[in-house]
Phi, psi and omega in degrees: 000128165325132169269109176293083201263131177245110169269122170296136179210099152319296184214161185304333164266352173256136165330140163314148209252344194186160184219147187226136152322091180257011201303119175304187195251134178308140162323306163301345174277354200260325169271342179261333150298302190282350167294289167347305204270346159283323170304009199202085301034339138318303181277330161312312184297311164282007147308309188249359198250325169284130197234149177088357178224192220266131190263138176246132159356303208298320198288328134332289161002256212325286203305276240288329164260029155291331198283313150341295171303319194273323172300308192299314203277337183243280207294294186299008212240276173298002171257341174292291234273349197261297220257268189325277217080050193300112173233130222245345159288344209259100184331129132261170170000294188295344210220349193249317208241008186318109218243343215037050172223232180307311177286115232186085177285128187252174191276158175315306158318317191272326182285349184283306159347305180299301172306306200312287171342276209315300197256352180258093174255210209296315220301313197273005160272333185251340164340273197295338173302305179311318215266340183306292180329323194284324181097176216273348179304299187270356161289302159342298168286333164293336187311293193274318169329297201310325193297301204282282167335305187235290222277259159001321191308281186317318184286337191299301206288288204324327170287302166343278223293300173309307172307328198275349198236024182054038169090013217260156199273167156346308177267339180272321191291317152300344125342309193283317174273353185240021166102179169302294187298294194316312159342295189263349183264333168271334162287337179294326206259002138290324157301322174295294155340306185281342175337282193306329193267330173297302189302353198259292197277348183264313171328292184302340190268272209313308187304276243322303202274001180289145179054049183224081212293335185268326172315308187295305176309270191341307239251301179297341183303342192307310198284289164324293185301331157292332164291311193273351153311284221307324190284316177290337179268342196259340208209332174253353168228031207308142158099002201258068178311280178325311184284339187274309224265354183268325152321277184312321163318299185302277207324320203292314196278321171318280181343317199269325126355280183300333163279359146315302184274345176286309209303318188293339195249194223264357166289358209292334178289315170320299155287021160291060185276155162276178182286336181298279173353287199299328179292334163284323199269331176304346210289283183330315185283323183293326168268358141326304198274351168272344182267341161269130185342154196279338185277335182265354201198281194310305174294259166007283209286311180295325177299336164331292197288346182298329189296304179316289188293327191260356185292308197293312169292319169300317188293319158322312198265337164260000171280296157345278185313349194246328173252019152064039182293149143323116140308121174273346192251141147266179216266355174213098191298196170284295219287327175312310204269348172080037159276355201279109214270015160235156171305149187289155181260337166279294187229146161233180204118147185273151185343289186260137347263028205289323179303327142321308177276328168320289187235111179253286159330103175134312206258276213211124161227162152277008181275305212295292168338337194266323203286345192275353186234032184274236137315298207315307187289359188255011183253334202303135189282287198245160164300331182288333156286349174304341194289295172280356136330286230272305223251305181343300186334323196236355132320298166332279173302332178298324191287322179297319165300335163316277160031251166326277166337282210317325194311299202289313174279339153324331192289133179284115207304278187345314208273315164337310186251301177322319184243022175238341169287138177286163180322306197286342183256356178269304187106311159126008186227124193299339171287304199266354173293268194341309185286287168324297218277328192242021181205000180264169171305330145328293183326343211245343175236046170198169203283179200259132194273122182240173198273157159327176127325303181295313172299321172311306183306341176271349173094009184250101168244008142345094166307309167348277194311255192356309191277337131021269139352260152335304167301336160294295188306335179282317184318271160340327194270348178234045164060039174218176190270359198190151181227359202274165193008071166287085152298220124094348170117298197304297177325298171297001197232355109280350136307322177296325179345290189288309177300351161277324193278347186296347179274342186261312236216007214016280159265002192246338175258001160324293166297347194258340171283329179268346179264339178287151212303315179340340153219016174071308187181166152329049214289188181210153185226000000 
């Protein structure tokens, strides 16, 4: 087959600027997309259609990423050629205004890194844990639909448009189109907003890292190594991406490695922060990170971390694919169908719309417009990367929010509601979690607790006691003394953590669910 090759040109005597492929798609992509796309219809189905047997993790996956694939290669594929319209002849931001601050043409990688960090914060990890409740049909399905549709849209467009606007934020655009007042009124109600998601998302960051000496080292360690990429790339290697990013690992996975042992010796009280501290030192980096060039400290650092967060979560998904976990949630709990004769216990509110709200990050959030109309347009080399920035960028995380759901619905519904439940319905002690969970008004909208094989044999036949029992013990198996009313999403989505990865590593990859910084640790609040 002929290769259709288009050479991009400024001008007829200067090299080409770019080159676009217009080569039709091979027979073999033609067999392998439509294999993909039965396999990913496979699983659909039995997502939503099996009912009376047992649902496996793995099938989450799958659909969700065939459903990724197919989206990202067709549907993001026909909003480039009908809507964007990318021309790669055409200066961005980045290339008209270039400052060496924000404005800054960065390479494809490190802003796709960059963008990802920026919109995947805490939110597409804790959402769905909370939302497990309702049971897994309509989270699952708002995750990836909401994504691949809406959520993938907006940030794909939301970049464009602002690339197409010289770079212009959110609040000048609505300005530019709805007047000064409209203006002033749409930038008040962007500030009220990041108000709320920095207080949201800094709460969470700080329990995680309090008193928690190897999360803080690991997590600061960061920050060098990100200056020192950003210096390596601008000034002792340019362009050499792949060698700074095997570089930037290594020092990263030693970081995380190394915090172990700082925490135990005697530098270890020095990162022993309380949350005011920690709440001060978050205070500090952001405005460090807003005031320094976008290339030394802010870009880097998000690309880092991205190796982190999307490395762990794929290792999550093939620890899914190799144990095979059991869903425990049904695809529609009593609280999802509103049938339920106690208050929901996690979150309360009825499906619609709480379940929307629960989970915003991973679907469709409105923060991510302020991040696409952020840093991001003003770094974009061409125009032809927005297509894998804006909307890949949010496929990723929606997958990571799959993750996070599977992470949840694994979880045996007892242990599930023992640690997303608040104190006063827990007691906050696995004897009075157990007396709630199999004798409370609960009890009555989750299946019936039965005793282990090991316990019967032992002569324990009590459900109460058994379950008991059982909630100490998972407690003792991840090093802590109590697992009960862990709130906030993160505790639970590192214990499934550790209990899936414990299947590729046994205790060593066990321990790496609970300590890594992606959910820093078990934390206590």
């Amino acid at each position: 087959m002929s290769h259709q090759l288009d050479y991009v040109r400024t001008a007829a005597d200067q090299p080409p600027v770019a080159i676009i492929d217009r080569t039709p798609m091979t027979p073999a992509k033609r067999i392998i997309f439509a294999v993909i796309a039965l396999l990913t219809a496979s699983c659909w189905a039995l997502v939503l259609f099996a009912r009376g047997e047992t649902v496996n993790g793995a099938y989450f996956v799958l659909a969700a990423a065939g459903t990724y694939v197919i989206a990202y290669r067709f549907y993001a594929r026909l909003i480039e050629y009908k809507v964007i319209r990318p021309k790669n002849s055409r200066a961005t931001p980045a290339e008209l205004h270039d400052n060496g601050r924000d404005f800054q043409p960065t390479d494809r990688r490190i802003l796709f890194g960059h963008h990802f960090a920026a919109i995947a914060g805490a939110g597409p990890l804790v959402g769905p844990v909370l939302a497990a409740q309702m049971g897994y049909l309509p989270s699952f399905i708002w995750i990836v639909v909401g994504c691949v549709l809406a959520g993938a849209v907006q940030d794909y467009m939301v970049l464009w448009l602002s690339t197409r606007r010289r770079g212009r934020s959110l609040g000048q655009m609505i300005r530019d189109e709805m007047g000064t007042l409209g203006g002033v009124f749409g930038i008040i109600g962007i500030l009220v907003i990041m108000v709320m998601l920095i207080a949201v998302l800094g709460l969470i960051i700080v329990q995680a890292l309090a008193d928690s000496p190897w999360g803080v080292f690991s997590i600061g360690m960061t920050i060098p190594i990100a200056i020192f990429m950003g210096i390596y790339l601008r000034f002792i290697r340019p362009g050499k991406v792949a060698e700074v990013s095997v570089i930037g690992v290594v020092l990263l996975l030693a970081a995380v490695i190394a915090g172990r042992f700082v925490a135990e010796s005697s530098w270890g009280p020095f990162f022993h922060l309380d949350k005011p501290t920690l709440a001060w030192c978050l205070i500090i980096y952001g405005f460090l990170a807003s005031v320094l060039p976008v290339w030394l400290l802010l870009a880097p650092r998000d690309y880092l971390s991205t190796f982190m967060k999307v490395g762990t979560i794929f290792l999550l998904a093939i620890g899914v694919l190799i144990a095979w976990p059991a869903v425990h949630t049904p695809a529609l709990s009593s609280w999802g169908a509103g049938t339920a004769t106690t208050a929901a216990p996690v979150f309360a509110g009825s499906l619609f719309p709480f379940l929307f709200i629960t989970i915003a990050c991973g679907a469709l959030s409105g923060f991510h417009a302020l991040i696409s109309s952020g840093t991001t347009p003003k770094m974009v080399e061409k125009e032809s990367q927005i297509r894998i920035i804006g909307y890949g960028g949010m496929i990723i995380e929606s997958f990571v929010a799959v993750m996070a759901l599977v992470t949840a619905l694994s979880l045996d519904q007892h242990l599930y509601f023992a640690m997303n439940s608040p104190l006063t319905l827990t007691g906050g002690a696995a004897d009075s979690a157990a007396s709630w969970l199999t004798g409370g008004g609960i009890a009555t909208d989750i299946p019936a607790y039965s005793c282990t094989a090991e316990q019967t044999a032992a002569r324990l036949t009590d459900p109460q006691a058994c379950l008991s029992a059982w909630l100490q013990s998972s407690a003792e198996g991840v090093g802590e003394s109590s697992i009960i009313s862990r709130t906030g999403g993160a505790p639970t989505l590192a214990f499934g953590m550790s209990q899936i990865l414990s299947f590729l590593g046994g205790a060593a990859m066990r321990d790496f669910g609970i300590t890594s910084p992606l959910c820093s640790r078990l934390c206590s609040s």
